[in-house]
C-alpha positions as CSV (number, residue, x, y, z in Angstrom):
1,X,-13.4,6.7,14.2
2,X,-16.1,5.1,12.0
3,X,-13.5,3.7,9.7
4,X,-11.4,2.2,12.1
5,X,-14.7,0.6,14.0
6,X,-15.8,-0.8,10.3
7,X,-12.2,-2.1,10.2
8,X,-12.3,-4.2,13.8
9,X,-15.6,-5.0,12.3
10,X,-14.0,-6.7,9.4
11,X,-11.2,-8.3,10.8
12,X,-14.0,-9.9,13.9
13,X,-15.8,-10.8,10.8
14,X,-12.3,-12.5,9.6
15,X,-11.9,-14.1,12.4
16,X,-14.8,-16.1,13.0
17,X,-15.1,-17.2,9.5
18,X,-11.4,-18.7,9.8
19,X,-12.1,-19.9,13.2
20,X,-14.8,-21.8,11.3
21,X,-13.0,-22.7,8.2
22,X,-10.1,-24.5,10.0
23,X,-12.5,-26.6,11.6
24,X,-14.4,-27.9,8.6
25,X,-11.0,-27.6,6.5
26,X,-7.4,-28.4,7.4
27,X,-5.7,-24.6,6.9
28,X,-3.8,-24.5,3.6
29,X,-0.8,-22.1,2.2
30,X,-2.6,-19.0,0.6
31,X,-0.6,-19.5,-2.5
32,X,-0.2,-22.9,-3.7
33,X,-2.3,-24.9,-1.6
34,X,-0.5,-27.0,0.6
35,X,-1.5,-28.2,3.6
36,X,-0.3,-26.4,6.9
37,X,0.1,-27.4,10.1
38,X,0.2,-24.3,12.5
39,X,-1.2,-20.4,11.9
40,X,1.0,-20.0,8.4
41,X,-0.4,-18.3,6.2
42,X,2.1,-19.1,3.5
43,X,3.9,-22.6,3.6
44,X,7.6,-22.3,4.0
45,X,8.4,-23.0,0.5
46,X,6.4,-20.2,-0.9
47,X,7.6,-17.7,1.6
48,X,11.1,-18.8,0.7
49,X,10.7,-18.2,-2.9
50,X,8.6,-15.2,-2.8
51,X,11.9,-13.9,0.3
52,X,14.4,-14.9,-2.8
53,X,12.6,-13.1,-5.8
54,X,11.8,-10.0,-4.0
55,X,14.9,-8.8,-1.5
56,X,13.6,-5.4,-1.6
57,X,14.7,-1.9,-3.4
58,X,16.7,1.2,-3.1
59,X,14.6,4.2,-3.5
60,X,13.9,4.8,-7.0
61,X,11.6,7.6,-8.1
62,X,7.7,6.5,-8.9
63,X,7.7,7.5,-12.7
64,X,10.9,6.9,-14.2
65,X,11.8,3.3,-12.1
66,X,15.6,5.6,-12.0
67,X,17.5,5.2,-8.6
68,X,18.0,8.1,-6.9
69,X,19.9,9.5,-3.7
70,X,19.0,13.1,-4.4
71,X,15.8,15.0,-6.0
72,X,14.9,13.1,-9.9
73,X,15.0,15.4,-12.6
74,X,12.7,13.5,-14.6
75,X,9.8,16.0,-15.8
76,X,7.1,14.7,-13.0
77,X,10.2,14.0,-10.6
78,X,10.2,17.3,-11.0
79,X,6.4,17.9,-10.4
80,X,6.4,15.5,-7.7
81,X,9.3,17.6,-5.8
82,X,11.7,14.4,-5.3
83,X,9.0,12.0,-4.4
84,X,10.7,8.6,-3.9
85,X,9.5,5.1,-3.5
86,X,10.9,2.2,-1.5
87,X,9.2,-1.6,-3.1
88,X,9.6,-5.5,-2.2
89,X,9.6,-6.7,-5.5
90,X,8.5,-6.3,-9.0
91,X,4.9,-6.9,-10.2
92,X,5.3,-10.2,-11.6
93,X,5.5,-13.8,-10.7
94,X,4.0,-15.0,-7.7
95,X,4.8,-11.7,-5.8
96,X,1.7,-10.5,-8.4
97,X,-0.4,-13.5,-7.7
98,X,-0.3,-12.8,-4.3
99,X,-1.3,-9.2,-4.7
100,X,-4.2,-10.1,-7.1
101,X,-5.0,-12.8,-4.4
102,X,-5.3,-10.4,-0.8
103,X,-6.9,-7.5,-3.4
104,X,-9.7,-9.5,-4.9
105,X,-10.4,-12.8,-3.0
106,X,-10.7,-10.9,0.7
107,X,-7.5,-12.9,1.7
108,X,-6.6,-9.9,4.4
109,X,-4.2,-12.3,6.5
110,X,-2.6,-12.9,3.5
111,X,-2.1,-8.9,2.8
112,X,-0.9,-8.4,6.4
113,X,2.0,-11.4,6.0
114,X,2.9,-9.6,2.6
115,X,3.4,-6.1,4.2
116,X,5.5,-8.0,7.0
117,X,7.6,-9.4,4.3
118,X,8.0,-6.4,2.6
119,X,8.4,-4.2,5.8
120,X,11.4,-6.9,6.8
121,X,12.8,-6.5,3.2
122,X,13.0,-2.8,3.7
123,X,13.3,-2.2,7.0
124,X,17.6,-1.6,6.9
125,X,17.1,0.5,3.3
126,X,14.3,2.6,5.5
127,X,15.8,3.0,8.9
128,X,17.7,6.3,8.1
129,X,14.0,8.0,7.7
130,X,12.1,9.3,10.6
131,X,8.3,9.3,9.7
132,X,5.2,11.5,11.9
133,X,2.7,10.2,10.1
134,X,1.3,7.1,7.6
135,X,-1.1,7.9,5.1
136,X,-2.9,4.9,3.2
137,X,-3.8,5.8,-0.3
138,X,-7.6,6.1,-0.7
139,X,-10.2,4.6,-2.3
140,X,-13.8,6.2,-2.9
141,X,-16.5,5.0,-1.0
142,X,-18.1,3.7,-3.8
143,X,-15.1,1.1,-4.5
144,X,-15.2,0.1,-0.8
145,X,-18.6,-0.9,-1.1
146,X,-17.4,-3.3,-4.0
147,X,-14.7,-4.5,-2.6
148,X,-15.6,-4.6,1.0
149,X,-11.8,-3.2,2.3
150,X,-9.2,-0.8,1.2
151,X,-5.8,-3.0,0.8
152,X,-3.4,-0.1,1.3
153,X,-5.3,0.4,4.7
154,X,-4.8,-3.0,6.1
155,X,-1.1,-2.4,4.8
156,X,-1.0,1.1,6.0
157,X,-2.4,0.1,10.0
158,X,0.3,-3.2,9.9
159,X,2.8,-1.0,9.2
160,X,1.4,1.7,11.8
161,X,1.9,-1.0,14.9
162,X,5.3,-1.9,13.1
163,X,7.2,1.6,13.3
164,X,4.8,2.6,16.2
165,X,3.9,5.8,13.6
166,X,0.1,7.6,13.8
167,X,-2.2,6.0,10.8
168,X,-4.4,8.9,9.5
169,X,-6.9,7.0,7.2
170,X,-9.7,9.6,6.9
171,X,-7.3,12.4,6.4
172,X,-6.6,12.0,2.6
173,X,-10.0,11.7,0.9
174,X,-10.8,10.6,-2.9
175,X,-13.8,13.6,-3.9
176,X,-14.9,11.2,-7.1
177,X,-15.0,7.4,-8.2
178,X,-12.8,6.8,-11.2
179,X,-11.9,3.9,-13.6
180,X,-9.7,1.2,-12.7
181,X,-5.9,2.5,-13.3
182,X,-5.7,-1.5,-14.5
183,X,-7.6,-1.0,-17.6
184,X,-6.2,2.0,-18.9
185,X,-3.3,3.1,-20.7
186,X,-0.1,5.6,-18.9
187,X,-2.0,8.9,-20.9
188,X,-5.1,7.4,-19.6
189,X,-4.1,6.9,-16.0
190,X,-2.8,10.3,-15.7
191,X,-6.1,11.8,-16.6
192,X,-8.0,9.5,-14.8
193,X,-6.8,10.7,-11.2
194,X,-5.7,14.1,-11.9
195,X,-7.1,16.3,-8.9
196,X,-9.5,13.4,-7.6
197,X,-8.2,13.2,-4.1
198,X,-8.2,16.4,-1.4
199,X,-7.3,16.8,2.2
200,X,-10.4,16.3,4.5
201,X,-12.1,19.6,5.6
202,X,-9.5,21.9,7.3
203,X,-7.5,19.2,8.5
204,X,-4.3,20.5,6.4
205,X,-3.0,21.9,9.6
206,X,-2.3,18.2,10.9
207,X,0.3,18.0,7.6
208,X,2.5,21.1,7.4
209,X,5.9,20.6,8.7
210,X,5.0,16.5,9.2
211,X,7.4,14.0,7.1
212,X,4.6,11.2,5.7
213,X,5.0,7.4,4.0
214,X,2.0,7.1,1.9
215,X,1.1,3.6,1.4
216,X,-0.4,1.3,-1.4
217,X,0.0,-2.0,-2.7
218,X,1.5,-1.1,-6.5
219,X,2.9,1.4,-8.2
220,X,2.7,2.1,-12.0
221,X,3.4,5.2,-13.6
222,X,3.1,7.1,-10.7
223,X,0.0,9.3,-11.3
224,X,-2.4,8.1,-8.5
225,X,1.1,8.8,-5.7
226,X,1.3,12.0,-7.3
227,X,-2.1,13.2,-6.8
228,X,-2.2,12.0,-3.3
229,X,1.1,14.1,-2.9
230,X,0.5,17.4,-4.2
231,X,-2.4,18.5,-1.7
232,X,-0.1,17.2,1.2
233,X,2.7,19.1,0.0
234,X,0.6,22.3,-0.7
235,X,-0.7,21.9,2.7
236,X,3.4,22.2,4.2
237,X,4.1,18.3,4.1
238,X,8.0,18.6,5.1
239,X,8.6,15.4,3.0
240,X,7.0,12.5,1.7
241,X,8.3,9.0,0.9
242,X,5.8,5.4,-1.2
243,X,5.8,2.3,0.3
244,X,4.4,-0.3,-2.1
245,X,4.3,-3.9,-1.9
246,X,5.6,-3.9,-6.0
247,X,6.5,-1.9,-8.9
248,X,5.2,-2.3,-12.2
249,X,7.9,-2.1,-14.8
């Protein structure tokens, strides 16, 4: 309840200050600049190009980049008991500046028009799955304070009104802060987020027997989905399913 008032909170906050902004200065695409006429967020050119680059991807499993249509066999395919990710695009190109842009400039409009994309990408490669419940990857508290949001919640709530699925943001819980996965290398990342996030208090009987999309903007090697998976699955998850804006090759 707190989170989600902090959240309402932040987008009242968002929308004053762009109330403000368009009156001092005309609105302009998010990406390159141009000048817009109506509510865009992204001019029609950009959105084009950014539609054409990224058409958006079969599942493939989260640490090999394989396709797959039955459990991987990989060694932490294995581990991750046929974990598979769907993803608009590759992280590269302006799909990547855009990320970089709704992660570190507050552009939260922009990350909502992203996940739209991306949800419209995906939506015929998803519709065969039937969801209970969407899970937004976590960040500790002490990152949110940095940052001021958590992106894979503002993705995770857009794409809770979209499938008209539950959002559970406080269920998943990161216990300790940890380096940016960014600035570290794939044995480094692995260590970095092993057994850093739990379920909530004894709110693992709101998992078992629930099928769950867990959300966040990129994936890597894998090893920050993984560790959000494994306490759901101990805790009965019947399946669970990544939906990321990009994939990092």
């Amino acid at each position: 309840m707190i989170d989600r008032l902090l959240q309402q909170g932040i987008d009242s906050v968002n929308a004053i200050y762009g109330d403000l902004r368009d009156l001092l200065v005309p609105p302009s695409c998010h990406l390159c600049g141009m000048a817009l006429n109506d509510c865009q967020i992204i001019c029609d050119p950009c959105r084009l190009n950014l539609t054409r680059l990224n058409p958006g991807q079969h599942e493939i499993c989260p640490f090999c980049g394989e396709k797959i249509t039955a459990k991987c066999r990989c060694s932490k395919g294995e581990m991750g008991n046929g974990l598979k990710m769907f993803f608009w695009g590759y992280y590269e190109g302006p799909l990547k500046d855009a990320i970089l842009k709704f992660k570190f400039h507050f552009a939260v409009d922009l990350g909502r028009e992203l996940t739209e994309m991306a949800y419209c990408a995906l939506e015929r490669t998803m519709n065969n799955r039937r969801y209970n419940m969407i899970i937004p990857v976590p960040l500790h508290k002490k990152r949110i304070r940095q940052r001021q949001f958590n992106q894979s919640e503002i993705m995770a709530l857009h794409l809770s009104e979209k499938l008209k699925i539950p959002c559970d943001m406080n269920l998943l819980k990161k216990s300790r802060s940890t380096k940016q996965q960014a600035r570290l290398s794939e044995r480094e990342r692995w260590e970095n987020v092993r057994g850093v996030f739990d379920i909530s208090g004894d709110r693992g009987n709101f998992v078992a027997g629930k099928r769950i999309l867990l959300v966040d903007d990129i994936i890597t090697t894998g090893a920050t989905a993984l560790n959000c998976a494994l306490p759901l699955s101990e805790a009965g998850a019947l399946g669970i399913d990544i939906f990321s804006l990009a994939y990092a090759k």
